[in-house]
matplotlib code that plots the C-alpha trace (Angstrom):
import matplotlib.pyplot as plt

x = [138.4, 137.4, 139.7, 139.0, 135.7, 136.7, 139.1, 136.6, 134.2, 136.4, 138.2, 134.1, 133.1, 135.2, 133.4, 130.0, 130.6, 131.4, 128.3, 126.4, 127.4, 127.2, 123.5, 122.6, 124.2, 122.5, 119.3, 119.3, 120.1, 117.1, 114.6, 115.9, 115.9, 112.3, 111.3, 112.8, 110.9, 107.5, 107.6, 108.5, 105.5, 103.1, 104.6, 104.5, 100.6, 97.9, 96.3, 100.2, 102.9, 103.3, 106.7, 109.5, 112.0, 111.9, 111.9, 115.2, 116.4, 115.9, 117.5, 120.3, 120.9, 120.3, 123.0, 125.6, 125.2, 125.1, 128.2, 130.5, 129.8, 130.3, 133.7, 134.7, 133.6, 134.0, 136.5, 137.1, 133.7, 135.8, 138.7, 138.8, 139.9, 141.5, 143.0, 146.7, 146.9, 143.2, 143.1, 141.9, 143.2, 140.0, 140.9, 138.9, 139.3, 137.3, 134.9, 133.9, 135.1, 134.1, 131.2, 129.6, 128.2, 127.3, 125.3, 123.4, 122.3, 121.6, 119.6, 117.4, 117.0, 115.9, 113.4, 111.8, 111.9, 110.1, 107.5, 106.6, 105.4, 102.1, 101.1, 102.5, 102.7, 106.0, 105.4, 105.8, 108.6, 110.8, 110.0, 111.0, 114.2, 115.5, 116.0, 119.2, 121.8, 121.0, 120.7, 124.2, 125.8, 124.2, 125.8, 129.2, 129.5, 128.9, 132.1, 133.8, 133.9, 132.8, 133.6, 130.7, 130.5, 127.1, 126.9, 126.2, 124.2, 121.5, 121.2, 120.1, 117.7, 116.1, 115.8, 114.8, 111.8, 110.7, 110.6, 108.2, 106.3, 106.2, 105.1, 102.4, 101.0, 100.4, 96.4, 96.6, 99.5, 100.1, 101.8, 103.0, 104.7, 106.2, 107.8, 108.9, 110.8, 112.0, 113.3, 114.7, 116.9, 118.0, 119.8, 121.0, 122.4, 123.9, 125.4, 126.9, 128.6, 130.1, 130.6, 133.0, 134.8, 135.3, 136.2, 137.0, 139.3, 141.4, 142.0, 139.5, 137.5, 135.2, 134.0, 130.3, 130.3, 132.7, 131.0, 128.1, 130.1, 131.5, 128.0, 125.6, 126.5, 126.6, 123.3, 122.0, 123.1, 121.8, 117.8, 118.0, 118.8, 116.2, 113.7, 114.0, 113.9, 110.5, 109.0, 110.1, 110.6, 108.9, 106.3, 106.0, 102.8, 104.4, 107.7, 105.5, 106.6, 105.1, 103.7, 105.6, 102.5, 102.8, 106.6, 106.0, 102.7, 105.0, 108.3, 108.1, 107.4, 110.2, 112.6, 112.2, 112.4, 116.0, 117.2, 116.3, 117.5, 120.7, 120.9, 120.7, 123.8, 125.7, 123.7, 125.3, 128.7, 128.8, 127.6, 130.1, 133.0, 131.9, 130.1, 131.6, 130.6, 128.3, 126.4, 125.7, 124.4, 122.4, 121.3, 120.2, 118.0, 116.2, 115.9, 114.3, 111.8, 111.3, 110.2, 108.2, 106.3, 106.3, 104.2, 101.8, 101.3, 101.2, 100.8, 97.7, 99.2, 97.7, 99.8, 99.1, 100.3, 102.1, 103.9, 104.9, 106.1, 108.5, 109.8, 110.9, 112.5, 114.1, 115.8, 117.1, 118.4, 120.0, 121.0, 123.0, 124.1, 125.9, 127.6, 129.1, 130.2, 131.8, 133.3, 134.3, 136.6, 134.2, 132.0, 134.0, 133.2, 129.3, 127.0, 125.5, 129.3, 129.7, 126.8, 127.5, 131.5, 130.3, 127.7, 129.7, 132.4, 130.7, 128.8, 132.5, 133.8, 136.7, 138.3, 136.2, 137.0, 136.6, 133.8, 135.8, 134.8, 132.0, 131.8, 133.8, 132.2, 128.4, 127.7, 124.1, 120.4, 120.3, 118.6, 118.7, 116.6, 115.7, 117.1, 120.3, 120.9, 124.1, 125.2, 125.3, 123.7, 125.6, 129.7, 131.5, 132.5, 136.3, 137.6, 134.9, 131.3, 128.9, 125.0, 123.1, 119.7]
y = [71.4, 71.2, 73.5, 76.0, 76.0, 76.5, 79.1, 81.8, 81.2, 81.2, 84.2, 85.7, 85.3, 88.3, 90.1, 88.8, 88.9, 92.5, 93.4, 91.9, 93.5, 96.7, 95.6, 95.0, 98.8, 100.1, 98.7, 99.3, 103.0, 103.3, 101.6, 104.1, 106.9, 106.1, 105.2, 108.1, 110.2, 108.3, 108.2, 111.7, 112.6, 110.0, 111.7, 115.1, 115.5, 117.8, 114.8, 113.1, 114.7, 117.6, 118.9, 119.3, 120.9, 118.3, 115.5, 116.4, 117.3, 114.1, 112.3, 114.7, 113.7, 110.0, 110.5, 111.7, 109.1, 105.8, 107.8, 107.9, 104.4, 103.0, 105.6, 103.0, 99.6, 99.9, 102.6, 101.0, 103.4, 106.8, 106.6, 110.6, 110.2, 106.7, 106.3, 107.5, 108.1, 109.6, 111.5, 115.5, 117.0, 118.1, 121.6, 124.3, 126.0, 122.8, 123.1, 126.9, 128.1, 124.9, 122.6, 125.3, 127.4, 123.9, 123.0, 125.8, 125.8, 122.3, 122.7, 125.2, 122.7, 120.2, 121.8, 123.9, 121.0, 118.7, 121.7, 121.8, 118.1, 119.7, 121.5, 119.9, 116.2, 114.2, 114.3, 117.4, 118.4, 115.6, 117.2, 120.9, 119.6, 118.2, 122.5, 121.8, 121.5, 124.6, 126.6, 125.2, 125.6, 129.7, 129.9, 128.3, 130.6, 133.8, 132.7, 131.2, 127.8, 126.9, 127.6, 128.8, 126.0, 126.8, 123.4, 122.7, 126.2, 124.7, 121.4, 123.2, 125.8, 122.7, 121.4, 124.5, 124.6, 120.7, 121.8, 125.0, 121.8, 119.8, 123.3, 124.6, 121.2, 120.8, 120.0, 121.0, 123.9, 125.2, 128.6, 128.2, 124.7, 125.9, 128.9, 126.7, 124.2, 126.7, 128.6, 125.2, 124.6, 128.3, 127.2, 123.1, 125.1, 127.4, 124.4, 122.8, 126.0, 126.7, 123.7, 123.4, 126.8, 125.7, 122.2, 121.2, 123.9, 123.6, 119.6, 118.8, 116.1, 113.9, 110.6, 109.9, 108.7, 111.5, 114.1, 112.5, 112.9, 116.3, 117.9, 116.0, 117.2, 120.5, 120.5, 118.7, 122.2, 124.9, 122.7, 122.3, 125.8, 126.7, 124.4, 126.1, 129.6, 128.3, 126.8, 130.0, 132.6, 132.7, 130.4, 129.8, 129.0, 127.1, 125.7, 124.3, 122.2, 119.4, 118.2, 115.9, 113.9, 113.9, 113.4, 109.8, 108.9, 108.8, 108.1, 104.7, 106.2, 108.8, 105.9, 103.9, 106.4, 107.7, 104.8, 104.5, 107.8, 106.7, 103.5, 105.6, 107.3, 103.9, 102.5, 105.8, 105.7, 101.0, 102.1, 104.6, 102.8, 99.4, 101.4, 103.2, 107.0, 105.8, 103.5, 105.4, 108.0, 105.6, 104.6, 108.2, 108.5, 105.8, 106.4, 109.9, 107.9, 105.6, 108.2, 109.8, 106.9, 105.8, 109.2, 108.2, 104.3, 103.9, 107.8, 108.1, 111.3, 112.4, 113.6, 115.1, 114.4, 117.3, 116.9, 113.2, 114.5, 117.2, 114.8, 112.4, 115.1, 116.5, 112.5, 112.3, 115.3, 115.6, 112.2, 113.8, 116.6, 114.5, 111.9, 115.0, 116.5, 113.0, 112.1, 115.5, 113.7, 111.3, 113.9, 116.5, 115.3, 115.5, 114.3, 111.2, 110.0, 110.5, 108.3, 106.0, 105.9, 106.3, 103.6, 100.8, 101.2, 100.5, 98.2, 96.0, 96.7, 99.0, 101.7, 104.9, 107.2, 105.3, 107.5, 109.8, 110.9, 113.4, 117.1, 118.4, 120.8, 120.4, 117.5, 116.3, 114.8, 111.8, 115.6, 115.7, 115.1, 113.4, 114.1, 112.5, 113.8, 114.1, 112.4, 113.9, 111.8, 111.7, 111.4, 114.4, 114.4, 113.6, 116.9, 118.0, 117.8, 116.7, 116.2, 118.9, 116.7]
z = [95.1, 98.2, 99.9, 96.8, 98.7, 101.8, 101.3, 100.5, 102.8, 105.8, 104.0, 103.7, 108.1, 109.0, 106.4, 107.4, 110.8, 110.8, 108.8, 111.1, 114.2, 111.9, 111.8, 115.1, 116.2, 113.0, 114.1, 117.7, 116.7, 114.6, 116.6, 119.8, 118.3, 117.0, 120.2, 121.9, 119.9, 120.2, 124.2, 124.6, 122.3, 124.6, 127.7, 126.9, 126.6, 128.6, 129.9, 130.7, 132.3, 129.8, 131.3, 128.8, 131.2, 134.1, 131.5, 130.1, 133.3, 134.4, 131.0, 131.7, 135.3, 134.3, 131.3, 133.2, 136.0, 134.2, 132.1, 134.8, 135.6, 132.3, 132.2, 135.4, 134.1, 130.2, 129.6, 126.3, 125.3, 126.3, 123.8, 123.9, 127.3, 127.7, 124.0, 124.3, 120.2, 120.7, 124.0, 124.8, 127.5, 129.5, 131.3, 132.5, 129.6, 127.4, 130.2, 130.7, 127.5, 125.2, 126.9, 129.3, 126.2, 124.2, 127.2, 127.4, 123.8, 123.9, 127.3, 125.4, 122.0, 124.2, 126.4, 123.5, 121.0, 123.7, 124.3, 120.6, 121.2, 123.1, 119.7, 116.9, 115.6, 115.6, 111.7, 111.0, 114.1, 111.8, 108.2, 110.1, 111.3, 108.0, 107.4, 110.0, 107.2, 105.5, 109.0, 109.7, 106.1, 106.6, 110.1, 109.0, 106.3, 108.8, 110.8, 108.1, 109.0, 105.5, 101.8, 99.8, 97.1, 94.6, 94.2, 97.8, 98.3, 95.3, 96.8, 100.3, 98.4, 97.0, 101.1, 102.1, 99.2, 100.0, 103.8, 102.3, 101.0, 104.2, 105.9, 103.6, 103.4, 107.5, 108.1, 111.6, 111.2, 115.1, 115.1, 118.6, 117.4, 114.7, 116.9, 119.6, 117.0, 115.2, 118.5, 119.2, 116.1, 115.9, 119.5, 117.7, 114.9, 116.8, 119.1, 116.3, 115.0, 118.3, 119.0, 115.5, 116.7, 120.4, 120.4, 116.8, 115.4, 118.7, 117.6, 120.3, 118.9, 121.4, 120.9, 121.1, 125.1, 126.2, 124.3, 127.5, 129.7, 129.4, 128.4, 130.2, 133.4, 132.6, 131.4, 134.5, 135.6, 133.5, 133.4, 137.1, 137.9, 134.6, 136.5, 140.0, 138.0, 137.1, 140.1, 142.6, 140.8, 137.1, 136.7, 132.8, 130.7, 128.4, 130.6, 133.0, 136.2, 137.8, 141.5, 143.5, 143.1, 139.6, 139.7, 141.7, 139.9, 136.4, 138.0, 136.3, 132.8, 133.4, 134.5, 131.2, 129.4, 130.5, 129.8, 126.1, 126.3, 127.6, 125.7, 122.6, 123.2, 123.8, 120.2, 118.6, 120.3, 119.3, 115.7, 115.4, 116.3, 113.9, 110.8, 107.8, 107.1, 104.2, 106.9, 109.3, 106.8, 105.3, 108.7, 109.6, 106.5, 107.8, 111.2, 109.7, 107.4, 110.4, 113.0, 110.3, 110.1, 113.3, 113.7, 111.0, 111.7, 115.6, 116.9, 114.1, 112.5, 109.3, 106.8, 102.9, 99.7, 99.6, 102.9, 101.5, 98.3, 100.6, 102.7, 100.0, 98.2, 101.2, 102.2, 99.1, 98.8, 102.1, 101.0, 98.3, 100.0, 102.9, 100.6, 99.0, 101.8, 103.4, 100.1, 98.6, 95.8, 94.4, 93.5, 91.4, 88.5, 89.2, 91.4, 89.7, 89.2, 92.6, 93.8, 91.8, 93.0, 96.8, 96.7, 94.3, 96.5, 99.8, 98.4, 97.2, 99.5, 98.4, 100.5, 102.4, 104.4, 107.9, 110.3, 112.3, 115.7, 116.8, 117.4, 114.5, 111.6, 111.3, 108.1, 109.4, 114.3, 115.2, 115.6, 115.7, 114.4, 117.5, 120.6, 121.9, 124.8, 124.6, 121.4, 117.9, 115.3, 112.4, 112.0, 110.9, 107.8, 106.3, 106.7, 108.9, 110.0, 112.5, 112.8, 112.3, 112.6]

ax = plt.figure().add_subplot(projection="3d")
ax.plot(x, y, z, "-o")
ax.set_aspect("equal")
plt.show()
């Protein structure tokens, strides 16, 4: 009897072990991405330091860096470059023709999505970035990177009307916000896209910390050059540039803030490698709600009914959407069946698709949604498919 006892519950501590380390990533990527978010919104203010391009210039520097010191001390975190079964050969070719052009888009996301912080509440930046997935299921279809499917084109009309909702219902609607994040996820979606053409169809698939270390850099690059360009030559209005007195007066600010950034992209790349697909999906839903939240509880953002009632609708049905896309077989019969399969399955434990590495086909931000700096937020999906939030 005894040993009837036992036998599960030492058969049970892998099990429970696991989902807790699945936890603690799961968590820690949440709480930094919300936190991200939060301090770049406190930064970037009139009365602050109110400089989107030095900012990410400065994550970007910080990135690469601590990157090529943890390439040195933890390799284990590179597997696209130190796993024999998993390695990519990193030529000039990956660099000029595959990670130069990312960088540049990505430079450009970042610097305008950080500007829109000056004119438009965290709120409603998060509820215009949940539009990603049908800006990246338009552009995939242009170079036919995806199959048109009318299942999946309903499910991202229905996004595209909750994000009308979330837009119309704005109480302090900022044309120039809206331009600038708009602007700036013209140039994520793009990323993704090219990314997909450049690096995935080639079999070129980066792991989260790699994915740092190849881009980073390069972006270092492009916003230094970009923040020269606007300090001695054209002096921008809305790309402004700091003092050096400024600069030292916040360095301690900018300091912590780089390194949630950076610790970010080592929560992403931990989670990655421990979770399932269905996790970290799960997990980005949440972080959304969370920074939403975060926006409306600690940053005092109001928000209306209406914008609520779009944002629900538009989690759950990107919710749908990306389940679908992950788990393509469980859903042919339907897409209630195919919750419930995806879901009970996880839940028993019973064999998924394991989360494959980043920067294949767009799926779904940590941007996204909020900024990575470096690191997609989401897995691609079996088959294909990376964050588009």
């Amino acid at each position: 009897m005894a040993s009837d006892l036992a036998g599960p519950s030492a058969s049970a501590r892998p099990f429970l072990l696991h989902a807790g380390v699945v936890s603690v990533w799961g968590i820690l990527y949440i709480v930094l991405s919300t936190s991200l978010i939060g301090y770049n919104k406190y930064l970037i203010h009139h009365d602050r330091f109110p400089y989107s391009v030095p900012l990410v210039f400065i994550h970007a520097a910080f990135s690469s860096v601590l990157a090529a010191v943890l390439l040195v001390f933890c390799p284990s975190l590179f597997p696209s470059l130190t796993d024999p079964e998993r390695k990519v050969t990193v030529d000039r070719s990956v660099v000029l023709c595959g990670a130069f052009p990312i960088a540049v888009l990505f430079s450009c996301q970042l610097a305008l999505s950080n500007t829109a912080y000056l004119h438009s509440s965290v709120a409603f930046l998060q509820m215009m970035k949940e539009a990603n997935l049908a800006l990246v299921y338009t552009l995939s279809l242009a170079v036919a990177l995806e199959r048109f499917s009318w299942r999946n084109a309903w499910i991202l009309v229905c996004i595209i009307m909750a994000t009308t909702l979330t837009i119309h219902g704005e109480l302090n609607f900022s044309w120039t916000g809206f331009a600038l994040q708009g602007t700036s996820q013209l140039f994520e979606c793009t990323k993704i896209v090219l990314q997909a053409m450049l690096l995935s169809s080639r079999g070129r698939k980066l792991d989260a910390m790699t994915y740092v270390l190849l881009v980073m850099p390069l972006c270092a690059l492009v916003l230094g050059s970009l923040l020269l360009v606007l300090i001695f030559v054209w002096p921008s209005a809305h790309l402004m540039t700091p003092t050096t007195v400024e600069v030292i007066a916040w360095a301690p600010h900018l300091f912590v803030n780089a390194c949630i950034a950076f610790s970010l992209n080592v929560a992403i790349a931990l989670f990655v490698k421990s979770s399932s697909a269905v996790a970290f999906i799960l997990a980005g839903i949440l972080k959304d709600a969370m920074i939403v939240m975060s926006g409306v509880l600690l940053l005092r953002e109001i928000i209306s009914i209406m914008q609520a009632v779009g944002f629900a609708l538009q989690l759950c049905l990107i919710l749908v959407y990306t389940l679908a896309k992950t788990f393509p077989e469980q859903f042919e019969n339907g897409i209630a069946p195919g919750l419930m399969a995806v879901l009970f399955e996880s839940v028993h434990g019973k064999k998924l698709p394991p989360t494959p590495v980043l920067a294949s086909v767009p799926l779904r931000k940590p941007g996204g949604g909020c900024e990575d700096y470096g690191a997609l937020e989401a897995p691609p999906a079996a088959g294909g498919g990376a964050s588009a939030r």
